[in-house]
N, C-alpha and C positions, 0 to 999 in steps of 0.2 A: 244482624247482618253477618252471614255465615263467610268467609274468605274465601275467592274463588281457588280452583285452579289454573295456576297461568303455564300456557305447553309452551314446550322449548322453543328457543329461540332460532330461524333458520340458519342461524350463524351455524350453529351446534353441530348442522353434518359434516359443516367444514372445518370449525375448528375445535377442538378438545377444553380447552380453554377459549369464551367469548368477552372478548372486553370493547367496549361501545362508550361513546359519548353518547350521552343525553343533553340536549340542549331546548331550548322551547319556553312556555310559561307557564308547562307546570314539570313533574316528571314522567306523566306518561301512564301513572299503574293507578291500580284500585289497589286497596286490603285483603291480596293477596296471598298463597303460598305456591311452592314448585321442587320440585325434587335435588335440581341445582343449591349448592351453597354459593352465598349469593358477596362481596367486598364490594362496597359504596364509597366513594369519596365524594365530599358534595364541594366543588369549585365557586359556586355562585347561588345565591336566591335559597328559598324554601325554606318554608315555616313550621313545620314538625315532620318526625318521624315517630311513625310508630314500630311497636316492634313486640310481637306477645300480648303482656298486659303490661308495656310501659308507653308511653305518649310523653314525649322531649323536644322540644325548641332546640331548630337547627340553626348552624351556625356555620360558616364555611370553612372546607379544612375537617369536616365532619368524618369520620370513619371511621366503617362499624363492619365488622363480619359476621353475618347471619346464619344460621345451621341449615340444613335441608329439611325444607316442612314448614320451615317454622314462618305462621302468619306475621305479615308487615306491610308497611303502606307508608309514602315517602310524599308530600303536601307543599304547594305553594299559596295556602291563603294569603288576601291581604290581610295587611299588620295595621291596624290606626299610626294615625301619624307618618306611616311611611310611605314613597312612590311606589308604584308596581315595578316587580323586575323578575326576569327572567331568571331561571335555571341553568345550571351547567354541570352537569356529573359525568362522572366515570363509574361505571358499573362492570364486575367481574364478574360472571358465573360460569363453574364446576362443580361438575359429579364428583361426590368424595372418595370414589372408588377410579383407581384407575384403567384404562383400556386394557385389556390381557392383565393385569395385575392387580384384579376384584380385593383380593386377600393379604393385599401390601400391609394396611393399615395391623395386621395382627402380627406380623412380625416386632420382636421385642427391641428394635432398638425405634422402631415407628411409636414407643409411648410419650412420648409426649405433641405429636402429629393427631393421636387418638386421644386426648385428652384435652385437646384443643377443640378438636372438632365435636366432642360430648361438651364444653361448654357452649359452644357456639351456639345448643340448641335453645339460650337464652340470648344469646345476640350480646355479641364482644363487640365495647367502645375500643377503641384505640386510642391512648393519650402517652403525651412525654416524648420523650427523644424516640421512641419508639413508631409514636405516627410519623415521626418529621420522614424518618427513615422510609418507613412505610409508604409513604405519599409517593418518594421520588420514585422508590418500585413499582409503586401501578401508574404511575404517567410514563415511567420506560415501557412497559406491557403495549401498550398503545400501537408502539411501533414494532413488535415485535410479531411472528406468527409461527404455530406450527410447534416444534418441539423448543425453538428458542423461548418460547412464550410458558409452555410447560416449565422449562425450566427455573424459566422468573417467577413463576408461581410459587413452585416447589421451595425455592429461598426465601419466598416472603412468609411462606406456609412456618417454615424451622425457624426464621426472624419470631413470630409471633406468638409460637410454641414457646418459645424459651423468655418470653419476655414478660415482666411485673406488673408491664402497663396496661393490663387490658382490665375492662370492667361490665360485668354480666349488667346487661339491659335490663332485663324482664325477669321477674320470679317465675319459677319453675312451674309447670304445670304438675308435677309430680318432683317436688324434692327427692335429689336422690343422697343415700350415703354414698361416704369418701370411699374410694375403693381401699380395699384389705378390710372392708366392714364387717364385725362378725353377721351372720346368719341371722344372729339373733332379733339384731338390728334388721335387719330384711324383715323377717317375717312382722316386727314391732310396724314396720314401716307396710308393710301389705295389709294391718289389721288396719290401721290409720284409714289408709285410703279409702276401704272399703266399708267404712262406720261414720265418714264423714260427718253426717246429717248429725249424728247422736252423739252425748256427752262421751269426751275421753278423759280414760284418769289412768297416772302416772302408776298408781298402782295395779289397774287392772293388766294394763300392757306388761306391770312386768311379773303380775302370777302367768300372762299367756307365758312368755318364754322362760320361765323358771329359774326367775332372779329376785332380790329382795328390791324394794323401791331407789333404795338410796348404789346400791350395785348397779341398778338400770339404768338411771339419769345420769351417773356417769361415764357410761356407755355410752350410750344414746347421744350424750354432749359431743364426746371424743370422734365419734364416727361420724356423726352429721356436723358439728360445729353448731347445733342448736338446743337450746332446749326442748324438752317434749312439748310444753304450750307454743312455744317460737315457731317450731316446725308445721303443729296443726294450726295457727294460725298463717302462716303462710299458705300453707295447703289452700285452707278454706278463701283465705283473697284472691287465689289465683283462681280458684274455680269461679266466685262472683264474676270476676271478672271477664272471663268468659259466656259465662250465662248470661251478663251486661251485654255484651258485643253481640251474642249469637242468638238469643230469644228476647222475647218481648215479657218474660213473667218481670211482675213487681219487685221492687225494692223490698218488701217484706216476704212476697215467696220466694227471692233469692236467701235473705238471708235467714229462713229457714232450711232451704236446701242445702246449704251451705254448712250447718250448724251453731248458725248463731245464736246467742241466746233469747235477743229481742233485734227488734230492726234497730233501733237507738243503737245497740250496742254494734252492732253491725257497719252503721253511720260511723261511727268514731273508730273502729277500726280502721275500714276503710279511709277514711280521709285519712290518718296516720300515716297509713301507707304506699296511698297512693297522692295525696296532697287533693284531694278534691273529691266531695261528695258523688255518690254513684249515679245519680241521674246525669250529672257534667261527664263522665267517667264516658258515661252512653254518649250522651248527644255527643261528643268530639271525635267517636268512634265512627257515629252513622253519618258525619257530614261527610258528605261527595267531597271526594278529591278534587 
């Protein structure tokens, strides 16, 4: 099930920033993406979010900032044991570029606004005294419109920037290195991606860039924060799980494409890190909203 595109909102001609209730018995979307960055608070009801290749049990008091693009889908199934009950959200979405001032984000004192929003393209939980803060921001937003409303943005945007409590949703479709990464690491990390399917070894990566093994995976550790197997193994889960969501090949021609060794191995992987077997992985993906 490919995600569609969802077009802008008609709010959008009118206001720079659109912030809506959601209310109803479910919330409205499919497993979507949209150019918009998108801040969810969930007020009432609903049974998962997904977000990438992560799928989480919602809880009210929920929220998460989504990056531009990035596939998600927000769920009110019934729960055994429980009554049905409706939904209740606030939904914020903006362009990360501003009106007349496309190229704000690249001015140097906007880094940490631009490093917010390079996370974001794994979708940031917000928790701690940080949501509490957060929450009463976008229920002020509500009432506000126009530049006042920009404004409130802008402050929840430098609240968020600057704060410890957020936590990346979804594994990267493309892990990136930490910025000030050497080169070397770049290029280790281009051969990666591009070899996927085939054995990688710690050595061959670091005759590519012309360092000894043990000189490399020190690199390599310091700039990603992973090890070389850490990293291709994340790689290769994020790609499953894509190929899970967006085509119908098998469990074992995924995890061939992927570069796994066997499908078993591939099963235990996955379930490690994603807490459930890939065919579960699927079906919770393709069920209707």
């Amino acid at each position: 099930m490919k995600p569609i595109v969802e077009m802008l909102s008609p709010l959008a001609a009118a206001e720079p920033v659109v912030c809506e209730v959601v209310r109803g018995k479910d919330f409205g979307c499919v497993w979507h993406y949209h150019p918009e960055c998108e801040i969810t608070l969930v007020l009432q009801g609903g049974s998962e979010r997904l977000v990438g290749n992560n799928i989480s049990p919602l809880t009210p008091g929920d929220l998460v900032l989504i990056g531009s693009n990035v596939p998600h889908d927000y769920r009110n199934h019934p729960q055994p044991g429980r009554p049905a009950t409706g939904v209740e959200a606030i939904v914020v979405q903006f362009m990360p570029q501003l009106p007349g001032h496309e190229d704000w984000l690249q001015r140097s004192s906007m880094k940490p606004i631009r490093h917010l929003f390079q996370r974001s393209g794994q979708g940031l939980e917000v928790t701690g005294i940080t949501r509490l803060t957060a929450t009463r921001m976008v229920q002020q937003m509500l009432h506000e419109h126009g530049m006042k409303r920009v404004i409130s943005l802008l402050q929840l945007l430098d609240l968020l920037s600057h704060s410890e409590e957020l936590r990346e949703i979804s594994s990267p479709v493309m892990p990136q290195p930490r910025p000030g990464a050497s080169d070397r690491v770049g290029v280790a990390c281009e051969y990666i991606a591009s070899h996927l399917p085939e054995p990688i070894y710690v050595a061959d990566l670091a005759a590519i860039v012309g360092l000894g093994k043990s000189a490399f995976s020190r690199l390599f550790k310091k700039s990603t924060g992973r090890t070389v197997p850490q990293y291709v193994n994340e790689l290769r889960i994020a790609r499953a799980c894509l190929l899970l969501a967006e085509t119908d090949l098998t469990v074992s021609q995924i995890a061939m494409d992927c570069g796994f060794v066997s499908p078993a191995h591939f099963q235990r992987q996955f379930r490690e890190h994603q807490h459930c077997v890939p065919l579960v992985y699927r079906s919770r993906v393709m069920r209707s909203s």
